[in-house]
C-alpha positions, 0 to 999 in steps of 0.5 A, spaced: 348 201 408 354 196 411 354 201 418 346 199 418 346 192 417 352 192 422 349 196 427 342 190 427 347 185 427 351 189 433 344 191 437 342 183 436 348 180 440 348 185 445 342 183 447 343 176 447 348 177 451 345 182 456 339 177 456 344 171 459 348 175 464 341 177 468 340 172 474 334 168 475 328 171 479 326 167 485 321 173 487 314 171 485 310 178 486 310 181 479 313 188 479 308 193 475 307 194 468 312 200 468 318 196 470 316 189 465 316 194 459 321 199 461 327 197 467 332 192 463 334 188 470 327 188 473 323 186 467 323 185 460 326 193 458 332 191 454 327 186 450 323 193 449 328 197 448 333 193 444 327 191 439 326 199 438 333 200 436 332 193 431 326 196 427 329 203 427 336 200 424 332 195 420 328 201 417 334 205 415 337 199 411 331 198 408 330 205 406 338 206 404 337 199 400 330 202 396 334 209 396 339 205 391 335 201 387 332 208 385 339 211 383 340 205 379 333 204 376 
């Protein structure tokens, strides 16, 4: 259960950390939907991308935790 909440707190701070490394955009035409959601430099992807990885690490924590509780119990 550690690898799990240490892998959701690791996932957390890279994104922050990529999220403050992009640089500003100064272009006004917006890229198609594609790249918003996918592409981690041009749109929002690192957002998306890293969102996914923090649902899938917190269900697993979830479910070892439950997993625990019911040996115990």
């Amino acid at each position: 259960m550690g690898k799990w909440i240490a892998l959701i707190f690791i996932t957390l701070l890279v994104m922050i950390v990529f999220r403050m490394k992009r640089p500003v955009d100064e272009k006004l035409v917006s890229p198609s939907n594609l790249t918003m959601f996918f592409h981690p430099v041009q749109g929002e992807g690192d957002l998306f991308i890293g969102g996914i990885l923090l649902i899938y690490f917190s269900s697993r924590l979830f479910l070892s935790l439950f997993q625990t509780l019911r040996d115990i119990f």
